[in-house]
C-alpha positions in Angstrom: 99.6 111.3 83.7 97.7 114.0 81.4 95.6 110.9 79.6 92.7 110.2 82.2 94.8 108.0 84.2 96.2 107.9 87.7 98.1 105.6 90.1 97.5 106.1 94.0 99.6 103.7 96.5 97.0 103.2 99.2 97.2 102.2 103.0 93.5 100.9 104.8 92.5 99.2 107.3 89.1 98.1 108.4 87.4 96.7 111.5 83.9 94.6 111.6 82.3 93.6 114.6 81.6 89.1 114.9 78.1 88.0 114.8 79.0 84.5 114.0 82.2 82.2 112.8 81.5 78.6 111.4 84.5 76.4 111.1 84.4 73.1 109.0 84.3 69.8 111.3 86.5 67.0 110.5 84.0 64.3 111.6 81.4 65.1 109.0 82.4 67.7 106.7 79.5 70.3 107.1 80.3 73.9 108.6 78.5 74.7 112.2 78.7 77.6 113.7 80.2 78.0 117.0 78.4 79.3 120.5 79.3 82.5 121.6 81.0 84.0 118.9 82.2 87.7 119.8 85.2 89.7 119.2 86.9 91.9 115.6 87.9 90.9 112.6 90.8 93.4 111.5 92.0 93.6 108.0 95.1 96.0 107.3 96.0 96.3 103.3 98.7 97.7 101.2 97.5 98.2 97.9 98.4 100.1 94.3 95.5 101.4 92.4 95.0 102.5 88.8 92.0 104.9 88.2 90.9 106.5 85.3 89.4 109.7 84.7 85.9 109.2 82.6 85.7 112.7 79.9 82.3 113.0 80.5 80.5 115.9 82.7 76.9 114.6 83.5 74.4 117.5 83.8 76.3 119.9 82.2 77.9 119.9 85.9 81.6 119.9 86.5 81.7 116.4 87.9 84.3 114.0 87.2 83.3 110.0 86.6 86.2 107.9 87.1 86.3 103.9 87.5 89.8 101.9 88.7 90.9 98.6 90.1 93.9 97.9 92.3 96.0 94.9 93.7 97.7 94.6 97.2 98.4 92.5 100.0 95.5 92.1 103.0 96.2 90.8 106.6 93.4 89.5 108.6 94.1 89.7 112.2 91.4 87.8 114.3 93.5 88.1 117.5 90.1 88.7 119.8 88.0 87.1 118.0 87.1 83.6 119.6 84.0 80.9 120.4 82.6 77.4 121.6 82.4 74.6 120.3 83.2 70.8 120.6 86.6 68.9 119.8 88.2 65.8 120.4 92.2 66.0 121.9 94.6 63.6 121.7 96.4 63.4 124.9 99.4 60.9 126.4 99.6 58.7 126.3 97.5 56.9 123.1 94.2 58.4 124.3 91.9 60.7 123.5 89.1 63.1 125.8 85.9 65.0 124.2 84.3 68.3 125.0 83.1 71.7 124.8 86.2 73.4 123.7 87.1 77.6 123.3 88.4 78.6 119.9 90.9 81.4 118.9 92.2 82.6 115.9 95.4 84.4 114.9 96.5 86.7 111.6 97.1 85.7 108.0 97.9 87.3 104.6 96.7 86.9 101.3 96.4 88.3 98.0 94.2 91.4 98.4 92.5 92.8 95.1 89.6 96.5 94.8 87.6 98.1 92.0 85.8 101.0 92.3 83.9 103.6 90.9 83.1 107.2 91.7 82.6 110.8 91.1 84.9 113.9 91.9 83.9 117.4 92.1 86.5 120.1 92.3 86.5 123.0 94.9 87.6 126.5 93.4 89.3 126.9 97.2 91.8 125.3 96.1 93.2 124.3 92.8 94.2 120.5 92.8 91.6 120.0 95.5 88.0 117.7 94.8 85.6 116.3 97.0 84.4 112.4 96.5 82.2 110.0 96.3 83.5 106.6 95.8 81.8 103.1 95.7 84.7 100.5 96.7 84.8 96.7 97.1 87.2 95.0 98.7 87.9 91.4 98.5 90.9 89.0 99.3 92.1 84.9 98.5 91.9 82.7 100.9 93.8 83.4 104.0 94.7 80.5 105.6 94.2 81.2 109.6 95.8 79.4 112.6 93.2 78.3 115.0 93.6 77.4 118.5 91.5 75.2 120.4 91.3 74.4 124.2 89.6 72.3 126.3 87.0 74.8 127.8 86.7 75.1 131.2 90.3 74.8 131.9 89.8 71.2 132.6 93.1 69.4 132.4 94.5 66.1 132.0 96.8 64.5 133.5 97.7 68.2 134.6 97.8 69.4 131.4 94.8 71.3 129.3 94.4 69.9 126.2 95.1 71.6 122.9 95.0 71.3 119.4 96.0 73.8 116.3 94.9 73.5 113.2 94.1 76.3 110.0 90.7 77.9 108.6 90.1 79.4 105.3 88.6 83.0 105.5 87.7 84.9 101.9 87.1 88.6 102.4 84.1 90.4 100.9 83.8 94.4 101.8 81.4 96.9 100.4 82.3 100.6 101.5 80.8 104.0 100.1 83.1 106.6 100.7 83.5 110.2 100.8 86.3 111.9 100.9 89.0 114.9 99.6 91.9 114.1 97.0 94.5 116.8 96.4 96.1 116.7 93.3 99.5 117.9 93.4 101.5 120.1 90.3 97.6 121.2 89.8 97.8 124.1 87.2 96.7 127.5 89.4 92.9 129.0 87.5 93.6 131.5 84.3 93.5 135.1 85.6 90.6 137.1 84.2 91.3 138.9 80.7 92.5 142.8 81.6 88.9 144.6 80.3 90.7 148.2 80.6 89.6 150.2 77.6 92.4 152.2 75.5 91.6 155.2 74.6 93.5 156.1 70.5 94.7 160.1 70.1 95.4 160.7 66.5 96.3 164.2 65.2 95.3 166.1 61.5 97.8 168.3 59.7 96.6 170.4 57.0 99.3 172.3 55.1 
C-alpha cells in the first residue's frame, strides 16, 4: 500500500506424521492414549494476512524486518489416522459387549488464526523480487472430530460388528521456519545511472 503494509491471501497445507492420539474416556474422565497409534494428520487452510514492513535496515544491510498476523479457516483431515483401545457397545437388544476396539477419525473445520515474523532481502535480478526468512505459527480452535469405533477383531454380534460414533476435540499448534521468494508486483524498475559524458563549451572573442 506505499505505508509499510501489505495483505497476502494465502493457501497451506501441512502434513505431520502420528506418534500418539489420547482420547478422553467417558468412564473416568482422564485422557489415555491409545495402542498403536499410526497414520497423518493433514491440515489444509485458507487464510488472509496483514504484514507490515519494519523501516529499519539492521547492519547497515539492505534487509527488510517485517511482523504480521492473519485469520482463516483450517480443516483437519485425520482420514488415516487410527488406533486401539477399549470401548463398551450397546447392541440389540438392551445389552451391551466390552473390548478392545479400533478407532478412526474423520475431518473437521475451525477457526484458523498465524503471526509471524521475518526478514526480506531483495535480489537486484529482479526488481520486485526478495528472498525470506520467516518464523510462522500456526494455531486453530477446537475442531470438533468424528470418531469411529469398532469392535476390533471384526468380532460381531448377533452378526453384526459393533459400532459407536462419537466427537474429539483437537487444538492445533504449528511452529514452521520458512524460506522462501515473494515477488512484488507494480515494483518500480532501479534508477538508470546519471549520463557522466563531459560537454565540452566553444566560446569565441571579437575584437573590433
Amino acid at each position: 500500500f506505499g505505508n509499510g503494509f501489505r495483505m497476502e491471501v494465502e493457501g497451506s497445507y501441512r502434513s505431520n506424521s502420528i506418534s500418539g492420539i489420547s482420547t478422553r474416556r467417558s468412564n473416568n474422565g482422564l485422557l489415555e492414549p491409545l495402542a498403536n497409534a499410526s497414520g497423518n494428520a493433514s491440515t489444509y487452510a485458507v487464510m488472509a494476512n496483514v504484514a507490515y514492513d519494519i523501516p529499519l535496515h539492521p547492519f547497515g544491510l539492505p534487509l527488510q524486518p517485517y511482523v504480521g498476523a492473519g485469520v482463516g479457516w483450517a480443516w483437519l483431515d485425520m482420514g488415516n489416522a487410527q488406533g486401539n483401545g477399549f470401548a463398551t457397545f450397546r447392541v440389540p437388544v438392551n445389552n451391551t459387549v466390552a473390548g478392545p476396539d479400533l478407532v478412526t477419525f474423520e475431518t473437521a473445520g475451525a477457526f484458523a488464526y498465524q503471526a509471524m515474523a521475518g526478514a526480506s532481502l531483495p535480489l537486484a535480478i529482479l526488481p520486485g523480487l526478495s528472498a525470506t526468512l520467516e518464523y510462522r505459527i500456526f494455531g486453530t480452535a477446537r475442531e470438533d472430530v468424528p470418531v469411529d469405533r469398532s469392535l476390533a477383531g471384526g468380532n460381531t454380534v448377533n452378526g453384526v460388528v459393533p459400532t459407536s460414533s462419537t466427537h474429539t476435540g483437537f487444538f492445533e499448534a504449528n511452529h514452521a521456519i520458512l524460506i522462501g521468494l515473494r515477488y512484488a508486483f507494480g515494483a518500480p524498475s532501479a534508477s538508470p545511472p546519471p549520463d557522466r559524458k563531459s560537454t565540452r563549451l566553444n566560446s569565441s572573442h571579437i575584437t573590433i
